[in-house]
C-alpha positions in Angstrom: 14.8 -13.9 66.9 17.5 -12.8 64.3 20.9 -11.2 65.3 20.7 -7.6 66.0 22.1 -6.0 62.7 21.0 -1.9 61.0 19.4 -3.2 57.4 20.6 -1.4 54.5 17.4 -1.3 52.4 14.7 -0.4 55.4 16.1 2.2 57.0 15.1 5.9 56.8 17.5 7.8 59.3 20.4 5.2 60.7 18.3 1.7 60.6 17.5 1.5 64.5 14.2 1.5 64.6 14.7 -1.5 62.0 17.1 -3.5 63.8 15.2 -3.4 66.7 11.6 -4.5 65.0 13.2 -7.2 63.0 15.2 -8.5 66.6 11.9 -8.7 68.4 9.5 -9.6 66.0 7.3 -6.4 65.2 6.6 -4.7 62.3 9.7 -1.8 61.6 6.5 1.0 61.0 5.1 0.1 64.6 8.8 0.9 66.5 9.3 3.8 64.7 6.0 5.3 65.9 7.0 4.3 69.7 10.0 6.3 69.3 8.5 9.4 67.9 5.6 9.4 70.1 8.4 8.8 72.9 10.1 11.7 71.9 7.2 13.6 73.2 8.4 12.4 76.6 11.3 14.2 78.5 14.1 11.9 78.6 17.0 11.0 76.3 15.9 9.1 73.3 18.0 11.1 70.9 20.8 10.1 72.9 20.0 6.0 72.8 19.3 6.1 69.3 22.7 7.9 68.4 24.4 5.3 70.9 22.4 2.3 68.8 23.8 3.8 65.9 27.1 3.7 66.7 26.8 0.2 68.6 24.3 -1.5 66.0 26.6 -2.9 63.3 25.5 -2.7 59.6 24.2 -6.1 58.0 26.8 -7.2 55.2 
């Protein structure tokens, strides 16, 4: 597992969904689908990915 760092090439909003596929080993296209179809869900997954964009630091 690699260090937990926003991409700047594969990124399409902040880079979340890309950190997070590249730290756990799946492909970037697959976590980005969980989150949208998540977003069909009540709960606050706006809220976590603004927090992991904030937290997340960029990759030099």
């Amino acid at each position: 597992m690699s260090t937990l760092v926003r991409s700047r090439n594969d990124r399409m909003i902040a880079g979340v969904c890309s950190a997070l596929g590249r730290r756990f080993g799946v492909p970037t296209n697959i976590v980005r689908l969980i989150f949208v179809l998540s977003c069909l869900l009540p709960g606050p997954q706006f809220l976590i990915y603004i927090i992991g964009w904030v937290l997340i630091p960029n990759e030099r």
